[in-house]
C-alpha positions in Angstrom: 0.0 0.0 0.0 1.6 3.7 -0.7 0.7 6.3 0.8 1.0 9.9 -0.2 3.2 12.6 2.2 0.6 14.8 2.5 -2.1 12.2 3.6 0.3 9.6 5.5 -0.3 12.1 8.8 -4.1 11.5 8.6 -3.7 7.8 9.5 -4.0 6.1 12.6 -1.3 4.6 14.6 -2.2 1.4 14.0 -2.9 2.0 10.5 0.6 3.6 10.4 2.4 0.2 11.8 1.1 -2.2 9.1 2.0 0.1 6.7 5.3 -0.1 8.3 4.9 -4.2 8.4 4.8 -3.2 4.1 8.3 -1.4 4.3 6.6 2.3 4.0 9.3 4.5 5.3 7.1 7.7 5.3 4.9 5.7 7.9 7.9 4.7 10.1 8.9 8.6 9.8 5.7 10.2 10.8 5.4 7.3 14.0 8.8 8.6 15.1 7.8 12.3 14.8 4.5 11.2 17.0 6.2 9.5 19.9 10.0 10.4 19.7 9.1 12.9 22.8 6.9 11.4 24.5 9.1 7.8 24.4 12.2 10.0 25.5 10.7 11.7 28.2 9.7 8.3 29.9 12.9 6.7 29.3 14.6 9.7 30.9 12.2 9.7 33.6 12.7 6.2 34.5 16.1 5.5 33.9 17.1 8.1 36.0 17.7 11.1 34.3 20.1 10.0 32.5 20.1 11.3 29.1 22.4 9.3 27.0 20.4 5.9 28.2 17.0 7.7 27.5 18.8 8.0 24.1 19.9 5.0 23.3 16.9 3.2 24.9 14.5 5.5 22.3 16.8 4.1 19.2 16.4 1.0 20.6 12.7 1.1 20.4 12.9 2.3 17.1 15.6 -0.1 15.5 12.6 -3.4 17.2 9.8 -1.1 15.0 12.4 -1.4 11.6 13.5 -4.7 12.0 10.6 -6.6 13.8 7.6 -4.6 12.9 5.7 -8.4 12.6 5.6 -7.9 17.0 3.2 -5.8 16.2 -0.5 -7.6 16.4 -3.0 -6.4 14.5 -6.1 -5.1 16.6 -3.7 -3.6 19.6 -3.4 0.1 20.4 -0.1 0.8 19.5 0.3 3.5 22.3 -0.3 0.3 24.5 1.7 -1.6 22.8 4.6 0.8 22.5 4.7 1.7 26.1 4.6 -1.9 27.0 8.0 -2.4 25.2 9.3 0.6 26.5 8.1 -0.4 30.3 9.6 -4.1 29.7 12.7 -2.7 28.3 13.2 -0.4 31.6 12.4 -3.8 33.8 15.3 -5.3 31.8 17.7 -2.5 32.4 16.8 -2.6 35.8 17.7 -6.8 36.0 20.8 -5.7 34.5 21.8 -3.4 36.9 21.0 -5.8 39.8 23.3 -7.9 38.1 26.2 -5.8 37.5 25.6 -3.9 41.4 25.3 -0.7 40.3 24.9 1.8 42.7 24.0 5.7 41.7 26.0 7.9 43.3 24.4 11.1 42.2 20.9 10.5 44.3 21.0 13.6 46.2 18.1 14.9 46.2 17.8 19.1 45.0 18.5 21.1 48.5 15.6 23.3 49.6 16.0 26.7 50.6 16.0 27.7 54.3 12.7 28.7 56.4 13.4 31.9 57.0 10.8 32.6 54.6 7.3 30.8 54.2 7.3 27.6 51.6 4.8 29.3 49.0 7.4 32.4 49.0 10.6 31.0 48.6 9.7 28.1 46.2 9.3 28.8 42.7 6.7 26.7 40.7 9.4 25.2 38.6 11.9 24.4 41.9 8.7 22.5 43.1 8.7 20.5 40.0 12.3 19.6 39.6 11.2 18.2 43.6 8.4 16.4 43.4 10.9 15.0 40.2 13.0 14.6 42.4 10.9 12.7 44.6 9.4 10.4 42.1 12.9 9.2 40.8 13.3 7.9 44.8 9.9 5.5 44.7 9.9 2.2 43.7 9.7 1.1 40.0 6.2 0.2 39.6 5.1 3.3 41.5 7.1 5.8 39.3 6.0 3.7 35.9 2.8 4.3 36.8 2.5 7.3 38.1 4.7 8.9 34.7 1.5 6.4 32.3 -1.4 8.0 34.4 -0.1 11.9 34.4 2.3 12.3 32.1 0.7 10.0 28.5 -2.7 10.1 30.5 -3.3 6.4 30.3 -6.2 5.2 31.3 -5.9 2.3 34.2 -6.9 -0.2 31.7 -4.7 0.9 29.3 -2.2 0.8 32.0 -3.1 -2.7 33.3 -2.3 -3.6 29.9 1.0 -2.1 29.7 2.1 -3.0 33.1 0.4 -6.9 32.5 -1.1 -6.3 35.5 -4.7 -6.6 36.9 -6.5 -3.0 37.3 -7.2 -3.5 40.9 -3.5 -3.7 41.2 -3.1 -0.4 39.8 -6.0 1.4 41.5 -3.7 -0.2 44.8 0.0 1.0 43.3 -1.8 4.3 41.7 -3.1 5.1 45.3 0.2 4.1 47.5 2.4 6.2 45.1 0.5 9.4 45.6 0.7 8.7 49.2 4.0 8.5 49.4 4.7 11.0 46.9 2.8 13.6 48.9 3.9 12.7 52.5 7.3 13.1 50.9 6.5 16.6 49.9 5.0 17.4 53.1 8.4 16.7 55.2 10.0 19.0 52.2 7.6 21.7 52.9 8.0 21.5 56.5 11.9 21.6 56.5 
């Protein structure tokens, strides 16, 4: 099937991925203009920050569309589908690093500024970000996966489930224990 440039942008995802099963490179192109960024950002986000991983992680990705596009079953979402090779490929990175012991170094949390001045003055909007950030990196794996699917791509808890192979009650359960902890975390911030 070919497609014309100006009318390739109109399809579908999933419409886009068999036409990438057919060897259309216009359709691989305009899948990597749709979730380059948004694939990035949760690569960087849970591999800690670290953008040369969140890098090579997103070609990675990319390279399994090109030279496996057949993993791709018909009558998925791909946003599913795409997040649940991302999310496995972070659960293997983190096997790995069990393995090999590695330890960061550079957790140290961003230093707050004294109380000499109330919270809501001294803290800009985006010095509360790069926190709660901050914080998030320091939960557990599942928490800070799906915390980043539910507010960050706006996944739905099915769609989640799905991507997490987990059972939606499970989520509702994580969902709920990471905001918890996420905001008694920020509390003892504030209060400092």
């Amino acid at each position: 099937m070919i497609f014309r440039k100006k009318h390739i942008n109109r399809l579908t995802d999933e419409e886009l991925m068999t036409a990438v099963k057919n060897g259309n490179q216009s359709a691989f192109s305009e899948l990597y203009e749709r979730f380059n960024q948004r694939l990035y950002y949760y690569f960087y986000r849970m591999l800690g920050n670290d953008k040369e991983l969140a890098n090579d992680f997103l070609q990675d990705i990319f390279l399994k569309i090109i030279n496996k596009p057949e993993l791709f079953k018909p009558g998925y979402k791909f946003t599913s589908w795409i997040f649940t090779v991302a999310h496995n490929m972070c659960k293997n990175e983190y096997r790995n690093r069990e393995v090999r012991k590695i330890v960061s170094k550079d957790e140290n949390p961003d230093q707050f500024l004294s109380n000499e001045n109330s919270y809501e003055e001294t803290m800009s909007k985006e010095k509360l970000i790069t926190q709660l950030f901050a914080e998030i990196e320091n939960l557990e794996e599942d928490q800070k996966a799906i915390l980043l699917l539910k507010y960050k791509e706006n996944f739905s808890l099915k769609e989640i489930s799905d991507i997490l192979e987990l059972p939606v009650g499970t989520i509702k359960s994580r969902l709920y224990y990471a905001r918890t902890a996420l905001t008694k975390k920020m509390a003892n911030k504030m209060l400092l």
